[in-house]
Structures are given as structure tokens and as C-alpha cells.
N, C-alpha and C positions, 0 to 999 in steps of 0.2 A: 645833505646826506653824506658827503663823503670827509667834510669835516669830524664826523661824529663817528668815526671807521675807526676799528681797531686795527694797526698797526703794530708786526712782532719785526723786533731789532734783534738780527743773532751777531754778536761778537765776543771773541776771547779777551777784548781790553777794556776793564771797568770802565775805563775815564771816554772811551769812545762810546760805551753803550748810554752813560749821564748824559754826554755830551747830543748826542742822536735823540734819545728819550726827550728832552728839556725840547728840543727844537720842536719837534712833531705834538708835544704836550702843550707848548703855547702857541699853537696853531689848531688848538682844538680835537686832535686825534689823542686817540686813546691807544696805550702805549703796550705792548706784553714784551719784558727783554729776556733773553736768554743769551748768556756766557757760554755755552757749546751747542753744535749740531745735536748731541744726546737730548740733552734737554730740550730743544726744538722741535725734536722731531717726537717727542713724548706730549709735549704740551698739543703740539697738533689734535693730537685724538681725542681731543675733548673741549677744546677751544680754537676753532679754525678762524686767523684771521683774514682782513681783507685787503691785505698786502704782506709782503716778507721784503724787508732789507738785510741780506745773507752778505755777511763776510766771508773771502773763500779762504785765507790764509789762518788755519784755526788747528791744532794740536788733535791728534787722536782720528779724527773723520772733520777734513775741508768744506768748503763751501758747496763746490762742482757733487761731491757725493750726498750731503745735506739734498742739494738740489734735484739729484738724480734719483733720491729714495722719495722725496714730495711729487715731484711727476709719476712716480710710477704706481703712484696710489688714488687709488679713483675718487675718494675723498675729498682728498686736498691737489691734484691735477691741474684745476681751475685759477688756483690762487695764485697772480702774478709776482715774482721772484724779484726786485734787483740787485746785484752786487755790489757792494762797496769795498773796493779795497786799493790799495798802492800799485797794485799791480796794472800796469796798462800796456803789456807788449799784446801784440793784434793775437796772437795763439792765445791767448788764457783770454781776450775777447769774444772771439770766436769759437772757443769751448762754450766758455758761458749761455750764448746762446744756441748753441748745438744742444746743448741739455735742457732749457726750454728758460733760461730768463727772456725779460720781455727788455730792460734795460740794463746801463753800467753807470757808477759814479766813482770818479776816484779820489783818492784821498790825496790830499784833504778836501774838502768838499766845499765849495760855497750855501748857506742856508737856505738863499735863495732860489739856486738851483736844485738843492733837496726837496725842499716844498712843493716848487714847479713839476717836476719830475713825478714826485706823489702822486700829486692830483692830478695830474695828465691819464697817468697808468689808473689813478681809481676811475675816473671818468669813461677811461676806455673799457675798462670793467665792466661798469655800470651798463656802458652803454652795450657792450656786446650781452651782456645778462638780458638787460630788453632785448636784445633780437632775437636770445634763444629763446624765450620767452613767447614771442611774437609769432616765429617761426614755426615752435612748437603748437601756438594756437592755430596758427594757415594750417597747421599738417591734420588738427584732429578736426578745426572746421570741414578741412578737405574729404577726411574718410565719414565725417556726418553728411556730409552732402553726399557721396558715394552709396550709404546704409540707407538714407532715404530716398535715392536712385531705384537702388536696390530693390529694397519694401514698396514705393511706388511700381515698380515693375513685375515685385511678385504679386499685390493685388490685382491690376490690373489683368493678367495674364493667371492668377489663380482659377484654380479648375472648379473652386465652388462660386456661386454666388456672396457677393457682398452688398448689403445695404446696411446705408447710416442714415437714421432717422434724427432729428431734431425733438424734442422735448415735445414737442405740438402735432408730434408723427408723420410731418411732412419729411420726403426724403430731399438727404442733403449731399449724396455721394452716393454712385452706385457704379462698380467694376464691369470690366466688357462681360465677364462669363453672365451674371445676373441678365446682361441688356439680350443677351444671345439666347438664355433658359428662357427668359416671357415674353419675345423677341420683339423689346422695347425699341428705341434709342436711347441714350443718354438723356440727350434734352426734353424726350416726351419721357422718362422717370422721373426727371429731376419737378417735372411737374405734379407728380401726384404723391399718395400719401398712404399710410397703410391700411386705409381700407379702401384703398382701389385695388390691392393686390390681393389681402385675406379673401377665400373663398369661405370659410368658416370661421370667420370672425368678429363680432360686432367692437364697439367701439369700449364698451364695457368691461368684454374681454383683454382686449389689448392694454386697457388701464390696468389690469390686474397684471400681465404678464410682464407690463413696466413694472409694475410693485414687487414684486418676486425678483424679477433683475435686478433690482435697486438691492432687496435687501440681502440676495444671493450672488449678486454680481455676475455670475451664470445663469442660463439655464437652458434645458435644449430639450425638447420636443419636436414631435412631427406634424405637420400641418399640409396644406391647399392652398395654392398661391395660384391668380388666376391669371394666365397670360392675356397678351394683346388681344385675343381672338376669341376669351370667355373659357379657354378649356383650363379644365383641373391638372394643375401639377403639383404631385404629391414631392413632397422637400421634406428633407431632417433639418431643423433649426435650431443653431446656437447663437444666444442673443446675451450680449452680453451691455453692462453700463457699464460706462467709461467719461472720463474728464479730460477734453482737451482743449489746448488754449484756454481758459478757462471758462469752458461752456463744456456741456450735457450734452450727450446723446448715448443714445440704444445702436449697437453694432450688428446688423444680424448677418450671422453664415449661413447661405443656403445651400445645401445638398441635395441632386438629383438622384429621388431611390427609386425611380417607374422601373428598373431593372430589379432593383431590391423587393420591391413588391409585388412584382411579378412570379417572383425566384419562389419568395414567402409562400401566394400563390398556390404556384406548382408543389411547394413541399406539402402544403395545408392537404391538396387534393391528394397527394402522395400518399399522407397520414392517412387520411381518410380512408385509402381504397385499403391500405394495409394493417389499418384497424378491424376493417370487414373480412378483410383477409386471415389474421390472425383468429377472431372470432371463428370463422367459418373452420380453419384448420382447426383448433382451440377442442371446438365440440365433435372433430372427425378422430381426434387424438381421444375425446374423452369417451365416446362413445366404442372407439380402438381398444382403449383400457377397459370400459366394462367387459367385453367381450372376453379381451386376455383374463379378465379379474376370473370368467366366473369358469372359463376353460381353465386358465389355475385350479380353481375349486375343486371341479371336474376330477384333475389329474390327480390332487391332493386325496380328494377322497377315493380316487381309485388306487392308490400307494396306499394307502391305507386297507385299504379291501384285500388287497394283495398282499401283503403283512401279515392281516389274518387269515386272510388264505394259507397262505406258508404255514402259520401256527397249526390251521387244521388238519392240512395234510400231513405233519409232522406227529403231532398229538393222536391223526387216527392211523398211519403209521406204527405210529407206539403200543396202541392201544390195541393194536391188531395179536402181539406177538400173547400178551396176559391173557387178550379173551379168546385165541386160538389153544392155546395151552387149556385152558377153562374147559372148552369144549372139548376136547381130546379127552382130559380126565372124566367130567361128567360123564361121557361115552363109557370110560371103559366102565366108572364106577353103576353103572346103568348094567352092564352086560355081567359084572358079578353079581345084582344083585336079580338079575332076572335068574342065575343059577343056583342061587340060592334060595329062594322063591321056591322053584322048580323042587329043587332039595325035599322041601320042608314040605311040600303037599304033596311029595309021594314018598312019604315018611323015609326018604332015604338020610336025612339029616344027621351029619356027625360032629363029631366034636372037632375034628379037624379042617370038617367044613364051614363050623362056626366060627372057628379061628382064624382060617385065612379068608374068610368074609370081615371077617374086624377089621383083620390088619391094614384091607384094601380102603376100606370105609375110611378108615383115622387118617390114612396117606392119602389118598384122593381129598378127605376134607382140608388137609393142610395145603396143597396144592391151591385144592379153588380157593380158598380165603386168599393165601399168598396173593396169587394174578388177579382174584377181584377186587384186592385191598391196592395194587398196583395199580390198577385202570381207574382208581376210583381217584387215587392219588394226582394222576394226569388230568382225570375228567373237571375233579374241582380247583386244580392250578388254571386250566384253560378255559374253565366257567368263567373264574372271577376274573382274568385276566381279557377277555373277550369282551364281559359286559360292560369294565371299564371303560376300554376301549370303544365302544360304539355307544356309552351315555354319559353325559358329564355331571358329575355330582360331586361337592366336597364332603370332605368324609374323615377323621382322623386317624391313620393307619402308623404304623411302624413300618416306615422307610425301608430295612433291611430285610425284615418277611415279605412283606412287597415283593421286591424287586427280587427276594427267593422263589415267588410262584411265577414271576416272568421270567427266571432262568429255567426252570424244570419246565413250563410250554415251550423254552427253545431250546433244550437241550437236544429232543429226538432231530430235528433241524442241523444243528452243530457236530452232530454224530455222525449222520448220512455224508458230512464234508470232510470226515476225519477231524475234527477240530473238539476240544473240550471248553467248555465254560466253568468260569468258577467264579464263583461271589464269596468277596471277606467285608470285613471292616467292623465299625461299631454298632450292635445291634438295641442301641435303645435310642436313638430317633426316632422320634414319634414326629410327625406333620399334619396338619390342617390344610387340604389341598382335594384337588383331583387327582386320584391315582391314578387315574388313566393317561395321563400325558407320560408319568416316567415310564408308563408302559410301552408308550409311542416310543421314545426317547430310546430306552435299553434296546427295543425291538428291532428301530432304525440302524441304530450303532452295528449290532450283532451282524442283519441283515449287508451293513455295507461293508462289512470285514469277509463275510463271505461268499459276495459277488466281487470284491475288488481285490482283495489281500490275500490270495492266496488262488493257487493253478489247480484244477479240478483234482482230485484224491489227496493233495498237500498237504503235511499234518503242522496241524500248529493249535496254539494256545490263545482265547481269549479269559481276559481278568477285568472283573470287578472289583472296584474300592469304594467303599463310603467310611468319610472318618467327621467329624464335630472339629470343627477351629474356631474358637472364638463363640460368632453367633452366626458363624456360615456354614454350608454342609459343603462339603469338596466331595463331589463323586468324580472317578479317574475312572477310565476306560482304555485297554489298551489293546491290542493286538501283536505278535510278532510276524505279521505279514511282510509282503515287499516294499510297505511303504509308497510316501505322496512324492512325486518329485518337486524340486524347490518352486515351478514356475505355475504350480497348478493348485503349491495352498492359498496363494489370496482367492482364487474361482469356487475352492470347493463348496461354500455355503450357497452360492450364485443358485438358481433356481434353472433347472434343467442342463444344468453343466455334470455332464458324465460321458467316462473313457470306457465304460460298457454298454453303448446302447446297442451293440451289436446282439448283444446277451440276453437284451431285454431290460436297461437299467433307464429310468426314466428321469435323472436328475434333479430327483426332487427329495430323496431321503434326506441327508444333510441339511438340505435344506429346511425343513418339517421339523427338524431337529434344532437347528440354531432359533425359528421362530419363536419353538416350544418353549427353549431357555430362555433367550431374550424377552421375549412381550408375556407368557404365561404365568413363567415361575420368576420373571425379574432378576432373573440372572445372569451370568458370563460363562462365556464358552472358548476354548482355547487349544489349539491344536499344534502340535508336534511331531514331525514325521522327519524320518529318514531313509534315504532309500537301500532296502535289504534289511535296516531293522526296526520295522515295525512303526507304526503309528497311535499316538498319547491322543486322546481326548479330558483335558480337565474343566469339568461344567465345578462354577461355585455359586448357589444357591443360599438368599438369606433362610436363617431357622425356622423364620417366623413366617409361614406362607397367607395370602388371601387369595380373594378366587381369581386374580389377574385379570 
């Protein structure tokens, strides 16, 4: 082997590096020369030989630095160095091997002693290359024997059960924690097989659950393993196949879950009570909610009574001043015409008398028509406005006359609070609807502007708008009241949220209101308030209505 070694010659004299190369070449090595350290220490990185004969006395960079940059690289470290040169005082000896040559030859050299010296240094090479070799196998034999210490010691002392079955499902190995769970020994396991352990498992099964190992290499299931004593213990099982030494077996992990199933158990009954629990609460809530639903109802339809109550009181209010007028004139016109009556049957009748019996006749008839065409005026605004209101029927009406007869029944209303109503916008909307809800609608608005928006005698202005965009109707509703403050617009549509119930307000106008747009007429509702200037209602409604 060490015959057939590559061997590098470095020196700066051609005829030395022939002369060296020739020797080592008919001795059967194989030769690499280099004429400087540059070129030696280049050739290095790609051809590491298995000896160096380093000349030290060499132009540019010597032998000793040559030497000192191959030692210092981990590469080439290994590779034994020796010197050849003239020099032989003991200090450039003793350098040499201070930087890590292993010998010295001086020039001139005998062939023999070259050779010699070679194969000495390869041999010892060789031979230290075995021991690290050797060494290095002691050291990972060592930490294998260690890791199988180890693994023998964590089975053994593992907290689950372990059984190794044989092909034939005899057990071939079983850990302390297994012998302690079915509180075997070792040696009464090592006799039996798995089905003296399966409590639910015949031999059929167990074939199968080899099959499945086999072809999933895993698998894990829970099962009944019967200890020494016949009792059931319930185990989590990972059973895996495995090839060792070159034989078969099934590995099973056993886990004690009698804790686990117990826990399970108690959560199951847990469920259970709090499934009847729930139910029970479930139908106390639902039957909670009917109750609320139909006293909602209740309240709804009494806000509503009350609404038109207000209207009637206002409307007969109103109606009071035309048909007390009424009566006053018929009266007096009743008391001329009893004196002129009087007159004419006892022939006192004059032409003076005839006269201002006329005059009185013509001006008392203008009078009554006037306050009975007034009363009549109010009478048929809060007819139609009323019957809407307590029947529901679609009907095609004009949107803006509309909601002109639901302002004139709340105007006597709006009066009595110092406040004026006015309605604009576009008056040729026409809708296919229940009139009666924007009667609810305008009436609720109106109603909560002036329980909220305003201190008793305060004067202020409410307005209506109806205008056509697109295929939507935009009605705006405003007031210049005191306004919502910020923390109480997300509440105001909330059902029974009101800052007058002192007054008598029952929380449910706005509310009645947003329902009406949202779910009736399918529309959107929007509010704007500031406090001290007034509060925006913009409802936008599609054109096209159905009965909702």
C-alpha cells in the first residue's frame, strides 16, 4: 500500500527535484514535484499527498513557513512533512520539528536512507490512521452501547405498557410498567400470548389488526386487556410492525385510561344533566318571550290607541271652535227670524225690516257654511286618517295628499304646543300600499317631537319632505328641537327606551316606527341629531311598494 503513495518533492533546484523524483519513482511511489512553497501549497487543495519532502532553504517563502501554513490547515495537518536540506545546525532542527515535521534528511542524502525513512513515516501513518480509525469505532461503539443502555432503561421504566409479540402472537418481551398494569411477572407473561390478555378479542380479530399493522405500520385503538385476576382494564393501544434482527413482530404500547374514562364518564353525565338543563331553561326563556311578545303587543297596540286618542282630542278640540261659532250664529239667525215672523203676522212689516232681515240671513249663511265647511274639513282628514289606521288594506293613494290629511288631524295637536307643521315636496307619487302605516309613521314622528323636542309653550317648527330619487321615495322629517344627545342615538329605536317616562312616554314610538320602515315598507331609516339643533329623520323607501 504504501509503495503505491503519492509522494510531493518541493525544492527550488531542478536537478534535486530529477534527482529525488527518479529515486521514489523506481521504488514505486508516485511522484508530484513542485519548485516553490506557492506552488505546493496550491497543488495541496486539490491533491493532498501522503507524504511531503519540504526543502527549507527556498527564495520568496522557506520551507519552516511552507510547513507552518500545511499544519495550520485542517485539511492537510495530518500529512507527514520531512525536510531535506544542507542545513543541519540543532536550531533549524529543532525549528523544524517545533512546526510539526515528523523527520530530517540532510543533503546530500544517501537513497537508501531516503527510502528507509519514507516507508518508516508512511507506515507510521498508516498505522496511526488505523488507530484513529479504530478508536473512533471504540468511541461510537461506546455511545451505541450507551443509547441502548439508555432505550433499555427508558423501556423498561416507561410509564406505559410495552408488549412484543412474535408472529404466532406469543409474547416475546414485555416492560416492568405492562407486568405492574396486569400484575403479571415477566416470566408468567413471557408465557402466554394475546389472547390470554384480549378481553374482547378473538383470534380472528387479532389477525385482522396484524393486517392493518402490516399494511399501516401503525395503528391505535382502545381495547380490554384482562389482568391476572380476570378484571377488565380499559388501555389505549398503539401497535405497531416492526423488523428486527431479521425477524417480525407486532410492538404494542399500552396506556392506562380507567382515569380517562372515568373523567369521559363524568363529562357524559355532565352533558347530560346540562342538556336537560338547557332544555328546561330553553322553554322558560321561550315561554318568558311569549309573554314579553304579547305584552309588547299589548303596549304596541295601546301607543297606538293613544296616538289616536291624541288625534281625537285635537280634531274634537278643533272642531269645537267652527261648530260653537255654528251655534252662536244659527242662534242669533233663529232670533231675527222669530222677529220678523212676529213683523209679518201683525202686519207691522216694513221694507226696512225686510232689509235688515236679509242682510242678517246672507251673513249668518256665510258664516255657517264657512265653520261647517271647516269642521267638515277636519271631520273627513281624521275619518280617513283613523280608519287607516285601525284596518289594514292596500290601496293606491298619492303619497303627498296623504300625508296632507295626516298633517291637518295633527295640526290642532301641534298648535296647542306652540309648534307649526308643514308639508312640501313632490306631489305626484302615487304608492300601492297601506296607508295606514305612514299614518303610524308621520304620527309617531310628530308625537315624539313633541313630547321630547321641546319645554312646554316652546315654539318651534316641524317639516316634512317627500321628493322621487331614482326609484326611491326619501321622506325627511325634521324638527328644530333640543335634539338626541350622542350617547342615546344608538338606544333610540331599542323598544321601551325613553327619557320621558316621567311624562307618560312608553318607549315604544321610535320604535313602531323603525319596525314600520324596516319590515313593512322595506326600507331604511336614519337619524341625525344635534344637541340645541334639532333632530333629521331620513326614511328612504323603494317606489314600488307590496303588502310587506
Amino acid at each position: 500500500m504504501e509503495s503505491s503513495a503519492e509522494i510531493m518533492v518541493v525544492d527550488d533546484t531542478p536537478a534535486n527535484l530529477e534527482v529525488i523524483s527518479e529515486t521514489l519513482s523506481s521504488a514505486g511511489y508516485r511522484v508530484a514535484a513542485a519548485i516553490s512553497g506557492e506552488r505546493a501549497l496550491k497543488r495541496l487543495q486539490t491533491h493532498p499527498p501522503a507524504l511531503i519532502l519540504l526543502d527549507i532553504q527556498m527564495p520568496v517563502m522557506d520551507g519552516f513557513e511552507v510547513c507552518r501554513q500545511i499544519k495550520a490547515n485542517a485539511a492537510t495537518v495530518n500529512i507527514p512533512i520531512i525536510f531535506i536540506t544542507a542545513r543541519s545546525d540543532t536550531q533549524s532542527i529543532l525549528r523544524g520539528f517545533d512546526i510539526g515535521a515528523v523527520d530530517y534528511i540532510s543533503k546530500p542524502f544517501q537513497e537508501a536512507e531516503l527510502l528507509a525513512r519514507v516507508k518508516t513515516h508512511l507506515q507510521l501513518c498508516h498505522v496511526s490512521q488505523l488507530y484513529d480509525v479504530e478508536h473512533e469505532k471504540a468511541e461510537q461503539l461506546q455511545q451505541l452501547n450507551q443509547q441502548l443502555s439508555l432505550t433499555q432503561f427508558s423501556v423498561d421504566h416507561s410509564v406505559d405498557g410495552i408488549l412484543w409479540f412474535n408472529l404466532d402472537a406469543s409474547i416475546a418481551y414485555a416492560n416492568g410498567a405492562i407486568c405492574e398494569l396486569l400484575d403479571y411477572s415477566l416470566e408468567e407473561l413471557l408465557q402466554l400470548s394475546s389472547a390470554d390478555l384480549k378481553a374482547d378479542c378473538n383470534e380472528s380479530e387479532w389477525n385482522d389488526f396484524q393486517q392493518k399493522a402490516r399494511e399501516q405500520q401503525y395503528l391505535r385503538f382502545e381495547a380490554q386487556l384482562l389482568t391476572k385476576d380476570g378484571q377488565g382494564l380499559p388501555v389505549e393501544i398503539a401497535l405497531n410492525h416492526l423488523q428486527f434482527s431479521n425477524r417480525e413482530y407486532y410492538v404494542m404500547h399500552c396506556r392506562d385510561i380507567r382515569d380517562r374514562k372515568a373523567a369521559e364518564a363524568k363529562l357524559h353525565q355532565l352533558n347530560t344533566e346540562l342538556d336537560q338543563r338547557v332544555q328546561d331553561r330553553t322553554q322558560e326563556l321561550s315561554n318568558t318571550l311569549e309573554t314579553l311578545k304579547s305584552a309588547q303587543a299589548s303596549l304596541v297596540e295601546a301607543e297606538k290607541m293613544a296616538a289616536l286618542g291624541a288625534l281625537v282630542a285635537g280634531v274634537a278640540h278643533e272642531i269645537n271652535t267652527p261648530i260653537g261659532n255654528t251655534i252662536t250664529v244659527a242662534s242669533t239667525l233663529a232670533d231675527e227670524s222669530e222677529i220678523f215672523v212676529d213683523a209679518a203676522e201683525n202686519g207691522q212689516l216694513k221694507r226696512s225690516t225686510l232689509s235688515h232681515y236679509l242682510n242678517v240671513v246672507s251673513r249668518c249663511t256665510k258664516l255657517i257654511n264657512s265653520n261647517l265647511g271647516r269642521a267638515g274639513d277636519l271631520i273627513q282628514s281624521f275619518k280617513q286618517v283613523a280608519v287607516d289606521q285601525s284596518h289594514r288594506e292596500l290601496r293606491t293613494f298619492n303619497l303627498k295628499d296623504y300625508v296632507g290629511e295626516v298633517v291637518t288631524s295633527l295640526q290642532p295637536q301641534a298648535r296647542r304646543s306652540g309648534l307649526t307643521l308643514d308639508l312640501a315636496g313632490d306631489d305626484s307619487i302615487v304608492l300601492t300600499h297601506d296607508p295606514g302605516v305612514f299614518a303610524q309613521v308621520i304620527t309617531n314622528l310628530v308625537t315624539n317631537s313633541i313630547k321630547h323636542g321641546y319645554q312646554p309653550g316652546e315654539a318651534g317648527q316641524l317639516q316634512i319632505q317627500i321628493e322621487q330619487q331614482d326609484h326611491q321615495v326619501l321622506l325627511t322629517y325634521r324638527d328644530d328641537g333640543c335634539g338626541i344627545p350622542t350617547e342615546n342615538l344608538p338606544k333610540v329605536y331599542e323598544p321601551f327606551f325613553t327619557t320621558a317616562r316621567n311624562r307618560g312616554g312608553t318607549g315604544l314610538g321610535l320604535n313602531i316606527v323603525y319596525n314600520i320602515v324596516t319590515q313593512s315598507l322595506k326600507g331604511t331609516i336614519k337619524i341625525d341629531s344635534q344637541i340645541g339643533q334639532g333632530t333629521t329623520f331620513r326614511i328612504v323607501l323603494p317606489l314600488t311598494n307590496s303588502s310587506g
